[in-house]
mmCIF entry with sequence, helices, sheets and N, C-alpha, C, O atoms, coordinates in Angstrom:
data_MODEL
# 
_entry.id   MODEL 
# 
_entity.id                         1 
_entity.type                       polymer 
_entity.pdbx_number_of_molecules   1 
# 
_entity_poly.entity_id                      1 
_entity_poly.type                           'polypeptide(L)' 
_entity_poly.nstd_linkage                   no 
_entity_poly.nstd_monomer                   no 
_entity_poly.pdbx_seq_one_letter_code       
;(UNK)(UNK)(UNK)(UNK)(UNK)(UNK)(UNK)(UNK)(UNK)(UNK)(UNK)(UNK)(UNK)(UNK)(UNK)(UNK)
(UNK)(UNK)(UNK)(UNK)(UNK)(UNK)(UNK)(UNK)(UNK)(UNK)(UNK)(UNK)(UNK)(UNK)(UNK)(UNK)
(UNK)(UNK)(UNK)(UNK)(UNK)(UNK)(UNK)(UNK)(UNK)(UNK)(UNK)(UNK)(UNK)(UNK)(UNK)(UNK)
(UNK)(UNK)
;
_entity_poly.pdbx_seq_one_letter_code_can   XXXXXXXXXXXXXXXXXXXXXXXXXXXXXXXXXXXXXXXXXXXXXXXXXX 
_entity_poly.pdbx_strand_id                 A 
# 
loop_
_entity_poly_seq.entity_id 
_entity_poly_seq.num 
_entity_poly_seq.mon_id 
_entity_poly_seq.hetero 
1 1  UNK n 
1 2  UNK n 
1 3  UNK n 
1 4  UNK n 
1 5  UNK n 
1 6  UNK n 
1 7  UNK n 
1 8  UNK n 
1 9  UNK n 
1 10 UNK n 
1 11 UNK n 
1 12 UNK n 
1 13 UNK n 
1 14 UNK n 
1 15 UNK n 
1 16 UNK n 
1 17 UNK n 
1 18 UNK n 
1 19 UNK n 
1 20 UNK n 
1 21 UNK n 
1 22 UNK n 
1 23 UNK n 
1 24 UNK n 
1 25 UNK n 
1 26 UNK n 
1 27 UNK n 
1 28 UNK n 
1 29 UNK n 
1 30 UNK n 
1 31 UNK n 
1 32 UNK n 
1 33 UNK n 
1 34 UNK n 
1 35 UNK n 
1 36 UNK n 
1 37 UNK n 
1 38 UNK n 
1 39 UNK n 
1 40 UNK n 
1 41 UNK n 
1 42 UNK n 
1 43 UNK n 
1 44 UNK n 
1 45 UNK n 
1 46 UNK n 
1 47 UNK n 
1 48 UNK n 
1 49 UNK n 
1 50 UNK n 
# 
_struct_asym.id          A 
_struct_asym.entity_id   1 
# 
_struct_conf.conf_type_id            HELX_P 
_struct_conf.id                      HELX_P1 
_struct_conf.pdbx_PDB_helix_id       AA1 
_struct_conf.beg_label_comp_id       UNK 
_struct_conf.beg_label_asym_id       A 
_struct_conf.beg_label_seq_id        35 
_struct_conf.pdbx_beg_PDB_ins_code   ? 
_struct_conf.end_label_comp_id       UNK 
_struct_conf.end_label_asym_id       A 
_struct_conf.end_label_seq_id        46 
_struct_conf.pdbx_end_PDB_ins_code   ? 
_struct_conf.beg_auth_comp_id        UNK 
_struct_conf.beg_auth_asym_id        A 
_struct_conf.beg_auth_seq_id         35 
_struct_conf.end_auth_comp_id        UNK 
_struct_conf.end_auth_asym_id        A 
_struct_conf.end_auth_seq_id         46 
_struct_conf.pdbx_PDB_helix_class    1 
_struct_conf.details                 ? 
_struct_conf.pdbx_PDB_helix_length   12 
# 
_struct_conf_type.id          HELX_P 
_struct_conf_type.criteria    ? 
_struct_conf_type.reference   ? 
# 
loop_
_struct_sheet.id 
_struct_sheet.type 
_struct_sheet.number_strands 
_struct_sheet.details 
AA1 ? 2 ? 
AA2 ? 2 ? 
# 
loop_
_struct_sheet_order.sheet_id 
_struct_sheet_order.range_id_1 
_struct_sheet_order.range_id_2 
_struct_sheet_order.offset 
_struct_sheet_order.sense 
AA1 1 2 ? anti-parallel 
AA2 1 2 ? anti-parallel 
# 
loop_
_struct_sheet_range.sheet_id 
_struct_sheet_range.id 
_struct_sheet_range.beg_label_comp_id 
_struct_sheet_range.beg_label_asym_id 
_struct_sheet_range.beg_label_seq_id 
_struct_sheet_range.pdbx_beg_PDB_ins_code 
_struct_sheet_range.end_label_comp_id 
_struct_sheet_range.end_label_asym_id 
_struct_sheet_range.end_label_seq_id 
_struct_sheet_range.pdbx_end_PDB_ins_code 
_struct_sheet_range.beg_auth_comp_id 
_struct_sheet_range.beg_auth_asym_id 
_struct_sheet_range.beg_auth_seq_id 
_struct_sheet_range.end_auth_comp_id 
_struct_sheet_range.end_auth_asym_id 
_struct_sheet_range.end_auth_seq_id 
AA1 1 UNK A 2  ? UNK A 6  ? UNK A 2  UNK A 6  
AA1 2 UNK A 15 ? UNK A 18 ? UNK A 15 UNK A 18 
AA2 1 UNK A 25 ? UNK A 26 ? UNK A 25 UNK A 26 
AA2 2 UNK A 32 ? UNK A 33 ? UNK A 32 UNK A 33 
# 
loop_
_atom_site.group_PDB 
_atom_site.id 
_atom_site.type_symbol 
_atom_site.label_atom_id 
_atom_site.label_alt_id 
_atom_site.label_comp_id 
_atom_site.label_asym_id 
_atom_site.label_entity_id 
_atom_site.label_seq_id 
_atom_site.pdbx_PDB_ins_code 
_atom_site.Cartn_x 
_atom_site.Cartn_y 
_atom_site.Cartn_z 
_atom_site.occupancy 
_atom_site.B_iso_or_equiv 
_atom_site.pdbx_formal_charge 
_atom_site.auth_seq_id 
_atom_site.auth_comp_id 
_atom_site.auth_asym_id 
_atom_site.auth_atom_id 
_atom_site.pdbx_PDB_model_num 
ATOM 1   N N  . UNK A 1 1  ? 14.867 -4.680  -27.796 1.00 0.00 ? 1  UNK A N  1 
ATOM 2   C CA . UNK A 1 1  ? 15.534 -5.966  -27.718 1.00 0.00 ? 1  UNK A CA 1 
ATOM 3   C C  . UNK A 1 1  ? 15.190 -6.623  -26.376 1.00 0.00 ? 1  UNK A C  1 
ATOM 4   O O  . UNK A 1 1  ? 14.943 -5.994  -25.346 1.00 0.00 ? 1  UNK A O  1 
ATOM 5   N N  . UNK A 1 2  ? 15.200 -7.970  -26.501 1.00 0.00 ? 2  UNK A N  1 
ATOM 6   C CA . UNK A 1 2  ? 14.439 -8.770  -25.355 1.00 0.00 ? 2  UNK A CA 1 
ATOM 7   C C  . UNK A 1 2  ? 15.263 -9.936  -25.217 1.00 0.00 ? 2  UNK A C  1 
ATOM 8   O O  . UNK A 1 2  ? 15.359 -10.750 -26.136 1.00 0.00 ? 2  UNK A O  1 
ATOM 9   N N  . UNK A 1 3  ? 15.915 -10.075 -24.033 1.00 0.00 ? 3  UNK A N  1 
ATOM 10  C CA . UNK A 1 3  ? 16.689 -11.247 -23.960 1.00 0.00 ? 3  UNK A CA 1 
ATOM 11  C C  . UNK A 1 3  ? 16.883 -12.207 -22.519 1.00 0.00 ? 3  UNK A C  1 
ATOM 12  O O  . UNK A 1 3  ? 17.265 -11.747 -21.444 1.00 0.00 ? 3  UNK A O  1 
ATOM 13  N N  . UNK A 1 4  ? 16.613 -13.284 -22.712 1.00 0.00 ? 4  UNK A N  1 
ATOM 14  C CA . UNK A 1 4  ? 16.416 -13.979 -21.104 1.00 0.00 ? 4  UNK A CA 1 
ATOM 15  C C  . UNK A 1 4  ? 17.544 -14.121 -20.547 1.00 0.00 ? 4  UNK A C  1 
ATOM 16  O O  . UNK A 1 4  ? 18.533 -14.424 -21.213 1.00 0.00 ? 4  UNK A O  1 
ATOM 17  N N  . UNK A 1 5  ? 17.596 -13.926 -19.222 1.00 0.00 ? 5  UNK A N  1 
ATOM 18  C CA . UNK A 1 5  ? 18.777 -13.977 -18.232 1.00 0.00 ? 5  UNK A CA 1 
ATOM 19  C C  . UNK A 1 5  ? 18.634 -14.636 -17.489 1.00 0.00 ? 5  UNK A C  1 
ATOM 20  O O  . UNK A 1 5  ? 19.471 -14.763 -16.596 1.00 0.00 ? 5  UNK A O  1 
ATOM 21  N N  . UNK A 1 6  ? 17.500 -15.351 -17.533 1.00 0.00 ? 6  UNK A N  1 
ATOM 22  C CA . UNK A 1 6  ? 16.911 -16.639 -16.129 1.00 0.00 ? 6  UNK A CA 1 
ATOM 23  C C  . UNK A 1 6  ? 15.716 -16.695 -15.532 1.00 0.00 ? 6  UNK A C  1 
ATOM 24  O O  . UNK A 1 6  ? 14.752 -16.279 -16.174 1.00 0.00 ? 6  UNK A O  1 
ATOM 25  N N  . UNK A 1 7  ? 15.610 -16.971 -14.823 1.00 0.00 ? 7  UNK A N  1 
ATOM 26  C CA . UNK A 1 7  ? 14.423 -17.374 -13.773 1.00 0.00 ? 7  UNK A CA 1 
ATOM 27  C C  . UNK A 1 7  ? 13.827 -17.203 -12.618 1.00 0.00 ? 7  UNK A C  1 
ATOM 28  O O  . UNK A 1 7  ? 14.199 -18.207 -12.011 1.00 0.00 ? 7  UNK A O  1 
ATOM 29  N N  . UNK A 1 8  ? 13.101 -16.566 -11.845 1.00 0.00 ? 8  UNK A N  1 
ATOM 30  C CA . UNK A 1 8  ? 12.951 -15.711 -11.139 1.00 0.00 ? 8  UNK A CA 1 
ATOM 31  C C  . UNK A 1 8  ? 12.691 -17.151 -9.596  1.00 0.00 ? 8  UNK A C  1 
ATOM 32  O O  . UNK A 1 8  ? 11.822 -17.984 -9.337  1.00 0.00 ? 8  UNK A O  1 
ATOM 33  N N  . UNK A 1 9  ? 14.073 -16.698 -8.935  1.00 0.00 ? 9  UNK A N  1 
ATOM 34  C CA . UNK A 1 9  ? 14.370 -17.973 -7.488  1.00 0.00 ? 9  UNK A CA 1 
ATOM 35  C C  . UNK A 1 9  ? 12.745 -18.186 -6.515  1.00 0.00 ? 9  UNK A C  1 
ATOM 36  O O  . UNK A 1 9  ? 12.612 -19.108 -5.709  1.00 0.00 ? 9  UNK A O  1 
ATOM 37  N N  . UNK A 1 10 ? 12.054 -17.542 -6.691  1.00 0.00 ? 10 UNK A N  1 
ATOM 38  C CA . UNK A 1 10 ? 10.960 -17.940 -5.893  1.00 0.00 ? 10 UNK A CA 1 
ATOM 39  C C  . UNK A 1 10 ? 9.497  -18.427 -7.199  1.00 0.00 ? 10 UNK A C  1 
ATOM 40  O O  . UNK A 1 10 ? 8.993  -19.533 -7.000  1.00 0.00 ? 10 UNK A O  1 
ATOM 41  N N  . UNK A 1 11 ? 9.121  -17.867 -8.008  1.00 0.00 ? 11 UNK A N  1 
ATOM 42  C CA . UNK A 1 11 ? 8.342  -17.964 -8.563  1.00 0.00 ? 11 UNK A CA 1 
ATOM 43  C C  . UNK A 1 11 ? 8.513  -18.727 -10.210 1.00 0.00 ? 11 UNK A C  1 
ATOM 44  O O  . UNK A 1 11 ? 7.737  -18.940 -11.141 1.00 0.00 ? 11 UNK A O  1 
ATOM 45  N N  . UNK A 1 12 ? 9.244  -18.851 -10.079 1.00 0.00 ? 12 UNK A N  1 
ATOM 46  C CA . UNK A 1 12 ? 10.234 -19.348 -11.706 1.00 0.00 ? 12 UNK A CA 1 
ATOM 47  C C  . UNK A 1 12 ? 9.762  -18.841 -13.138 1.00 0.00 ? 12 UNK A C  1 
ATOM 48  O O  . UNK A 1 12 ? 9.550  -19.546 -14.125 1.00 0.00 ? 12 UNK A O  1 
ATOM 49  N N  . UNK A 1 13 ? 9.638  -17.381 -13.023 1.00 0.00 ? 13 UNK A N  1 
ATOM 50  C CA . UNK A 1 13 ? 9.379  -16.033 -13.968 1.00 0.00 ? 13 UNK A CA 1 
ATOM 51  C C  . UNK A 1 13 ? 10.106 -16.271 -14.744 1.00 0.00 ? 13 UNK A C  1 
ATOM 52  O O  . UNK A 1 13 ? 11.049 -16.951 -14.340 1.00 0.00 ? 13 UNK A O  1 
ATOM 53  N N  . UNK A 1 14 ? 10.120 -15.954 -15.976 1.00 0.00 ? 14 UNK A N  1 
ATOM 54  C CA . UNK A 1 14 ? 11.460 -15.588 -16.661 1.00 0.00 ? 14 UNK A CA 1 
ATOM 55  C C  . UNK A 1 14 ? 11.727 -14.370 -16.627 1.00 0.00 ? 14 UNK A C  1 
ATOM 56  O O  . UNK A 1 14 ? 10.682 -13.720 -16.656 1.00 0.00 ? 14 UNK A O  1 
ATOM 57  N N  . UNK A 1 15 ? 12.949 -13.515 -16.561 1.00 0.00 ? 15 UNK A N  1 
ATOM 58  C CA . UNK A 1 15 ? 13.772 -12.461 -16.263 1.00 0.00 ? 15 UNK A CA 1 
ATOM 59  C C  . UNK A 1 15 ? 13.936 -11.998 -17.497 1.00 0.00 ? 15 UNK A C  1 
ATOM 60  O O  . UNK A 1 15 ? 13.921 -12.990 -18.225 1.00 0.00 ? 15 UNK A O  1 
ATOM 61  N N  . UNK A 1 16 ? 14.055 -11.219 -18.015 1.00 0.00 ? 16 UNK A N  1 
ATOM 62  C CA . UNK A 1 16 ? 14.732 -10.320 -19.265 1.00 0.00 ? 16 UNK A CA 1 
ATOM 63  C C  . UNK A 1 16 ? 15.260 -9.250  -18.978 1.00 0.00 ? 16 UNK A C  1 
ATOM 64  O O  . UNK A 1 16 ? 14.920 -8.558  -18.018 1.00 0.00 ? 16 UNK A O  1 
ATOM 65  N N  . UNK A 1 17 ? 16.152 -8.983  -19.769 1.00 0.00 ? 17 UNK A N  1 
ATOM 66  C CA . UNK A 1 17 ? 17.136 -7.423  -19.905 1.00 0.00 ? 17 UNK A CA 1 
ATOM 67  C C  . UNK A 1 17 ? 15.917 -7.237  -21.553 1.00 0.00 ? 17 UNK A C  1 
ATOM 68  O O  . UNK A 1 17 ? 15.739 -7.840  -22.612 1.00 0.00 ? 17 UNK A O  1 
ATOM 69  N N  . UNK A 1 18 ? 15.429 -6.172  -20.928 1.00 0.00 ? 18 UNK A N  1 
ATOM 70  C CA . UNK A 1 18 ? 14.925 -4.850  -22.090 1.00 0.00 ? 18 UNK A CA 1 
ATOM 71  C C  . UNK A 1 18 ? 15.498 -3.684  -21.985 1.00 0.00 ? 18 UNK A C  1 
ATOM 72  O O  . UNK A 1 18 ? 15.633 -2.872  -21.069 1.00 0.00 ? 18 UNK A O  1 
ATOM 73  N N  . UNK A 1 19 ? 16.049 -3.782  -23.906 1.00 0.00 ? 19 UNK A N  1 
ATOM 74  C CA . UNK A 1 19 ? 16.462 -2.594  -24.280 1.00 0.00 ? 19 UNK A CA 1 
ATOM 75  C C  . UNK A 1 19 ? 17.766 -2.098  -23.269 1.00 0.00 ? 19 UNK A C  1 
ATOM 76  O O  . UNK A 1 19 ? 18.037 -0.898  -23.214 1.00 0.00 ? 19 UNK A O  1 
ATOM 77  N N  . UNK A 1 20 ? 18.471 -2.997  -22.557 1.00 0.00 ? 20 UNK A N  1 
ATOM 78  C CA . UNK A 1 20 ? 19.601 -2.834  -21.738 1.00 0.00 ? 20 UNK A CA 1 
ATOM 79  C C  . UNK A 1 20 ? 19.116 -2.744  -20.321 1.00 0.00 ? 20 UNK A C  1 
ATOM 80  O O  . UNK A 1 20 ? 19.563 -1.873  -19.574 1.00 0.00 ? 20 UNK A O  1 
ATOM 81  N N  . UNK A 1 21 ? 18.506 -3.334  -20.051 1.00 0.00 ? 21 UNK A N  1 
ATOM 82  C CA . UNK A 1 21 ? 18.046 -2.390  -18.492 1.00 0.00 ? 21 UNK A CA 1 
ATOM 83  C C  . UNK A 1 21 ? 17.418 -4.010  -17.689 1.00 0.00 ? 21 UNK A C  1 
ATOM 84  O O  . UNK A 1 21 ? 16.221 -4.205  -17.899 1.00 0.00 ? 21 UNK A O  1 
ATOM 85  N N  . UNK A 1 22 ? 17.989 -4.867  -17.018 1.00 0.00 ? 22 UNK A N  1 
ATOM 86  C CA . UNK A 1 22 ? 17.734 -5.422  -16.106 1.00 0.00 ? 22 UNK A CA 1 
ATOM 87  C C  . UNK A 1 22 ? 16.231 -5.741  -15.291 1.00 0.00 ? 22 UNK A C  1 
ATOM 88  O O  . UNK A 1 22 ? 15.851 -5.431  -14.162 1.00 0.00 ? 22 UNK A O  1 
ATOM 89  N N  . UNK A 1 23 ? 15.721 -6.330  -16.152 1.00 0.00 ? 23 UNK A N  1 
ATOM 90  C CA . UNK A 1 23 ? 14.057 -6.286  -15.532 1.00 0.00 ? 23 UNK A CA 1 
ATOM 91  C C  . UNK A 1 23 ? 13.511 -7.468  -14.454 1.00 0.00 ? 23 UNK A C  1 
ATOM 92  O O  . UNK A 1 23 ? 12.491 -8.157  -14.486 1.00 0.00 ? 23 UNK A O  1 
ATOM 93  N N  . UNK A 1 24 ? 14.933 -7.389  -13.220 1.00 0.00 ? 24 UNK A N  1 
ATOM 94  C CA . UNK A 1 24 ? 14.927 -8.292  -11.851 1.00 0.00 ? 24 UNK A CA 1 
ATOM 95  C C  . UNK A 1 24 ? 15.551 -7.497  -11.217 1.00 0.00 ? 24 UNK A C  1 
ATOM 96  O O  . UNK A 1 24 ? 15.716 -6.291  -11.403 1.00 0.00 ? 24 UNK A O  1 
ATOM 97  N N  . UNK A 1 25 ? 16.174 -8.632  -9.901  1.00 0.00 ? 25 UNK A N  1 
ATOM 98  C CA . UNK A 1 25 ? 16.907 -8.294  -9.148  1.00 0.00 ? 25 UNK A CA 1 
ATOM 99  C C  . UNK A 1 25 ? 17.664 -9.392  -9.006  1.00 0.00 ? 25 UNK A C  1 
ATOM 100 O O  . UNK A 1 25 ? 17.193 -10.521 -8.869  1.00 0.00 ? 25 UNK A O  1 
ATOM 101 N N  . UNK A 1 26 ? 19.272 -9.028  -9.040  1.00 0.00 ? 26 UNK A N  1 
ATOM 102 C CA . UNK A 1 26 ? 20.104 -10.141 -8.548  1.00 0.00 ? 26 UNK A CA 1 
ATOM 103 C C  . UNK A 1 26 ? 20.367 -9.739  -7.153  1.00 0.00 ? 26 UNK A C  1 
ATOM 104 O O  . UNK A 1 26 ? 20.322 -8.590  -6.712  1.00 0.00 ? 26 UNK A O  1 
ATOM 105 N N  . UNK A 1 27 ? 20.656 -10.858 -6.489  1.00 0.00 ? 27 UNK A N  1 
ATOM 106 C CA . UNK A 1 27 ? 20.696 -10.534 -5.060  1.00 0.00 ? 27 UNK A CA 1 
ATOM 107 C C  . UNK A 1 27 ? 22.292 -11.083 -4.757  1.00 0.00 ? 27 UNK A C  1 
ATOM 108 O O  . UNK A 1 27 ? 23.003 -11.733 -5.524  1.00 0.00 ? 27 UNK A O  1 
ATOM 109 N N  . UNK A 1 28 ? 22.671 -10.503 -3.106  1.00 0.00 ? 28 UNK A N  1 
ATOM 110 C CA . UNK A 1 28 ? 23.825 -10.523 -2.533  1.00 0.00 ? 28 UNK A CA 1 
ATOM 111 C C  . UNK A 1 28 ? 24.297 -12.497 -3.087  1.00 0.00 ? 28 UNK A C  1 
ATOM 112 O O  . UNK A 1 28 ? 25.249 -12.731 -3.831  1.00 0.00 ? 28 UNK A O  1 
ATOM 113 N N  . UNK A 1 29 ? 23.702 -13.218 -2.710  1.00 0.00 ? 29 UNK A N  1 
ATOM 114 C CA . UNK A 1 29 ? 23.903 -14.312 -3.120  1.00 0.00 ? 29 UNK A CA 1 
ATOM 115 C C  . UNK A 1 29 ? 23.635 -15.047 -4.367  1.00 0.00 ? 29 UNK A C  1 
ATOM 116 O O  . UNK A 1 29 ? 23.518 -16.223 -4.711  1.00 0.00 ? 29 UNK A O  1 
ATOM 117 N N  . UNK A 1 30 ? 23.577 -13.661 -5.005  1.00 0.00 ? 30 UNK A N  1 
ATOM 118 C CA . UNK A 1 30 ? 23.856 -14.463 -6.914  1.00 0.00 ? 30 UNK A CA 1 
ATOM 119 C C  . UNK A 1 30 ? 22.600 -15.032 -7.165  1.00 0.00 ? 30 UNK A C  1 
ATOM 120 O O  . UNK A 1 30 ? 22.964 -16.050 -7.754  1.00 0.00 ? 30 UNK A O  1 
ATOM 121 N N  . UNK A 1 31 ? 21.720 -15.074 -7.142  1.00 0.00 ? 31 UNK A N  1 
ATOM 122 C CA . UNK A 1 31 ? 20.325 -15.359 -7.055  1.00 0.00 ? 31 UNK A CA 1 
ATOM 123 C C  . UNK A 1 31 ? 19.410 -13.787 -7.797  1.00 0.00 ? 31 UNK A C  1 
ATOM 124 O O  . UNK A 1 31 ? 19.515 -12.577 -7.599  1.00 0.00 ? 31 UNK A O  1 
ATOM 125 N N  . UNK A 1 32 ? 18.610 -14.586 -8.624  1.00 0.00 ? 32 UNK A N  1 
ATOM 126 C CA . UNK A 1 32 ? 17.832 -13.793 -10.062 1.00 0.00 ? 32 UNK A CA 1 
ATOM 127 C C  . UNK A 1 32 ? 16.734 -13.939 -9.394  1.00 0.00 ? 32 UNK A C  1 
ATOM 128 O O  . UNK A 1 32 ? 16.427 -15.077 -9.041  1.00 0.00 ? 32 UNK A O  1 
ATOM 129 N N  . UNK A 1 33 ? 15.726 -12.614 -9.001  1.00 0.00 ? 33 UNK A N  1 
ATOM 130 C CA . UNK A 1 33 ? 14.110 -12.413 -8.680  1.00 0.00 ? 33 UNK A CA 1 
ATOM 131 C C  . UNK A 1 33 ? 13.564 -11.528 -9.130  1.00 0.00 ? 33 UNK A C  1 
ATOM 132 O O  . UNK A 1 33 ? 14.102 -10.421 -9.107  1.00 0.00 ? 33 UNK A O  1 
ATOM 133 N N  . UNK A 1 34 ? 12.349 -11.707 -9.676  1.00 0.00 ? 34 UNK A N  1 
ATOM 134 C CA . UNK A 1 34 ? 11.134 -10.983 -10.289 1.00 0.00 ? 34 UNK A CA 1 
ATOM 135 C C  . UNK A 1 34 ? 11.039 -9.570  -9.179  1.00 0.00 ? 34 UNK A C  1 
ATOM 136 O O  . UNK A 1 34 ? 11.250 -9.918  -8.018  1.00 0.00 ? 34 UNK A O  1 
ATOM 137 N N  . UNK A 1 35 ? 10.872 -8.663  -9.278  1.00 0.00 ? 35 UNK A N  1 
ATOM 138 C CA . UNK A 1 35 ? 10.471 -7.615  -8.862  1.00 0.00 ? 35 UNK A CA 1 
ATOM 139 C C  . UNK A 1 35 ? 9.646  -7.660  -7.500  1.00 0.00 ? 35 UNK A C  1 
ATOM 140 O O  . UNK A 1 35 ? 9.932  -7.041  -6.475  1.00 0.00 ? 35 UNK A O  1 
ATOM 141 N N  . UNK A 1 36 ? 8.722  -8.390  -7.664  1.00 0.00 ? 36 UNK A N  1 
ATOM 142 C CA . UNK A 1 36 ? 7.288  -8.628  -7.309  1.00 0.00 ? 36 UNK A CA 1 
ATOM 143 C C  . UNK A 1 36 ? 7.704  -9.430  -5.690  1.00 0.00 ? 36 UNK A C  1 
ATOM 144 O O  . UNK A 1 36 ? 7.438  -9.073  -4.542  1.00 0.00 ? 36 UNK A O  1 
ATOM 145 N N  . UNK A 1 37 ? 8.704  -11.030 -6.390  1.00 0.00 ? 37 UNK A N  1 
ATOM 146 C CA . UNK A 1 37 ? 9.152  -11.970 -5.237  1.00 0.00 ? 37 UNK A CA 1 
ATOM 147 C C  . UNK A 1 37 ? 10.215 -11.019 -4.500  1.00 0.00 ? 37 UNK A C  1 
ATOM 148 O O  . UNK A 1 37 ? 10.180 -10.911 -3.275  1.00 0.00 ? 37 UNK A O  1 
ATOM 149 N N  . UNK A 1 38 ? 10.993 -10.455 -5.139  1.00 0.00 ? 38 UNK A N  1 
ATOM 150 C CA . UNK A 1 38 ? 12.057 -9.356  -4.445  1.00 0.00 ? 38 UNK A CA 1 
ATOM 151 C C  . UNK A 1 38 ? 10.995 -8.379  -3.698  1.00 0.00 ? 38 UNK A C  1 
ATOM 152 O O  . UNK A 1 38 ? 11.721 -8.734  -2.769  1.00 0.00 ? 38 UNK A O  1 
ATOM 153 N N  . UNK A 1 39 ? 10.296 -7.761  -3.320  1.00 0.00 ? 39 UNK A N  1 
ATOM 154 C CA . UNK A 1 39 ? 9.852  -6.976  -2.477  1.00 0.00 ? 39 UNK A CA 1 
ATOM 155 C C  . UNK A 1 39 ? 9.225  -7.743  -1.626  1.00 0.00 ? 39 UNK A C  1 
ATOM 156 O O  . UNK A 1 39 ? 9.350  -7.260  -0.501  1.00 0.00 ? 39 UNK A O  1 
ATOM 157 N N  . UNK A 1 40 ? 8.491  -8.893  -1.617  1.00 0.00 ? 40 UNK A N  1 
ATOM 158 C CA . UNK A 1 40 ? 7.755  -10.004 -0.850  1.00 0.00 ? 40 UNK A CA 1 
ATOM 159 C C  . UNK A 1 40 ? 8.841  -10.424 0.033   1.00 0.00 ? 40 UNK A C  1 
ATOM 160 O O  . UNK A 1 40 ? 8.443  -10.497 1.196   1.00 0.00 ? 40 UNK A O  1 
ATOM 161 N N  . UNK A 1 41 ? 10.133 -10.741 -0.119  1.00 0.00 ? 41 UNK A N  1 
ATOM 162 C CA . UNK A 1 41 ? 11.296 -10.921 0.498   1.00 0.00 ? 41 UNK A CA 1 
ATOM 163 C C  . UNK A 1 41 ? 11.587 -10.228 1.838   1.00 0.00 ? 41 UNK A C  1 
ATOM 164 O O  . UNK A 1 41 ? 11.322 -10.357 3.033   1.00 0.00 ? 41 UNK A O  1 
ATOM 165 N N  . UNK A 1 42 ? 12.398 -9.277  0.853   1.00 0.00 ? 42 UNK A N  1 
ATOM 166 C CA . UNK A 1 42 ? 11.930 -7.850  1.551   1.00 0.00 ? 42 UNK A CA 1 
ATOM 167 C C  . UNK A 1 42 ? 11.696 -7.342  2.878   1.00 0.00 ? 42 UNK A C  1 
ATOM 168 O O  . UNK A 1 42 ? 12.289 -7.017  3.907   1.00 0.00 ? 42 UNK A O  1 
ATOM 169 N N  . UNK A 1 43 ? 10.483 -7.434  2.335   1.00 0.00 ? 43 UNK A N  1 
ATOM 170 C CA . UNK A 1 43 ? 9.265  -7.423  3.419   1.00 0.00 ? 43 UNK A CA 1 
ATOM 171 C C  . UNK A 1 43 ? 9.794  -8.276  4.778   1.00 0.00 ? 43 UNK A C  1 
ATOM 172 O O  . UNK A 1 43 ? 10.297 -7.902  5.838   1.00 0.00 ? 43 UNK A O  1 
ATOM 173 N N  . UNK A 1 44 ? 9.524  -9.284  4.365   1.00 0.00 ? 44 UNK A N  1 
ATOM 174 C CA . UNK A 1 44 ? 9.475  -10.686 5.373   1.00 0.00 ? 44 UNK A CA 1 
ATOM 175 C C  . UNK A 1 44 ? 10.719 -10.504 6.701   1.00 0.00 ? 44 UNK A C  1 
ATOM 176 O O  . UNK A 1 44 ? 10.733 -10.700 7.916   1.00 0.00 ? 44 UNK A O  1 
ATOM 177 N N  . UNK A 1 45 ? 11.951 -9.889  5.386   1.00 0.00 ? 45 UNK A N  1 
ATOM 178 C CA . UNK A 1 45 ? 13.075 -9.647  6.351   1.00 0.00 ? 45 UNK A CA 1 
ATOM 179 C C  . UNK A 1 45 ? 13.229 -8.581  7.116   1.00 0.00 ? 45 UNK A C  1 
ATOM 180 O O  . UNK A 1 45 ? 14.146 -8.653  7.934   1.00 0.00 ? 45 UNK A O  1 
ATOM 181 N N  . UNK A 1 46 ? 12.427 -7.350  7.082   1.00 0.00 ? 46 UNK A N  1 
ATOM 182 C CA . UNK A 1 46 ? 12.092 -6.769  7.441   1.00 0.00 ? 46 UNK A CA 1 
ATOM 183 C C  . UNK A 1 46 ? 11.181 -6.706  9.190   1.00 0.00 ? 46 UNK A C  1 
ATOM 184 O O  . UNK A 1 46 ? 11.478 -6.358  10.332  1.00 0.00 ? 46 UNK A O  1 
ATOM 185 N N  . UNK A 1 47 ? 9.936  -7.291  8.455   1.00 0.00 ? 47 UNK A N  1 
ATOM 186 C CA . UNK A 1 47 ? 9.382  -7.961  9.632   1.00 0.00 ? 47 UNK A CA 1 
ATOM 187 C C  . UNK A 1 47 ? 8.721  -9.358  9.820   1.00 0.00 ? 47 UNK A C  1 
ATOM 188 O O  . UNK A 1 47 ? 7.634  -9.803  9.451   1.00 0.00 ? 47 UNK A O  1 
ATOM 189 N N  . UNK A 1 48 ? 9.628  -9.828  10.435  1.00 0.00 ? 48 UNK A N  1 
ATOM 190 C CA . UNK A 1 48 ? 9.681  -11.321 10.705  1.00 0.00 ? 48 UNK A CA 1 
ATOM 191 C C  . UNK A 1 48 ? 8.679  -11.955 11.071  1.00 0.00 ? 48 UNK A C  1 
ATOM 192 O O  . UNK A 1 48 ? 8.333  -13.127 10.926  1.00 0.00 ? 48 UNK A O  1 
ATOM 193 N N  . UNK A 1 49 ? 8.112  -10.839 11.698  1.00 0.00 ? 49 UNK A N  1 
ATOM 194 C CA . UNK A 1 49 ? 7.055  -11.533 13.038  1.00 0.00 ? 49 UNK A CA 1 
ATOM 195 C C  . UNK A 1 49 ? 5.884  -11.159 12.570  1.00 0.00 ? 49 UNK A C  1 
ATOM 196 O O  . UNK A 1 49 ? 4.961  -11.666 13.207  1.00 0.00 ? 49 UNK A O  1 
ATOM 197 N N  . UNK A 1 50 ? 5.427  -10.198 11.368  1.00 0.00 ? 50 UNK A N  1 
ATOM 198 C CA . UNK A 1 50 ? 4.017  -9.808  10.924  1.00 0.00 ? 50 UNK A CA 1 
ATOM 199 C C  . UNK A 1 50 ? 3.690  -10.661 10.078  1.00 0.00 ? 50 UNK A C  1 
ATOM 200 O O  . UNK A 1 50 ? 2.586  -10.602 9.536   1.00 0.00 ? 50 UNK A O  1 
# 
């Protein structure tokens, strides 16, 4: 089963729950991201300056 939950805040992906299982990330501020933009994030906040 395949069902959309939204849109991915940096890249505008569409999101699905497969088979029950959440195939993003919602973040502290309620905000839906692709896997991919969620680690690119991440990153950044991580290190600011690289």
């Amino acid at each position: 089963m395949k069902e959309l939950l939204g849109i991915c805040k940096c890249c505008n992906k569409e999101v699905y729950c497969l088979d029950g299982f959440f195939n993003g990330v919602h973040s502290e501020e309620k905000e839906i991201y692709c896997f991919e933009c969620y680690e690119s994030l991440k990153v950044e906040k991580e290190n600011p300056q690289s």
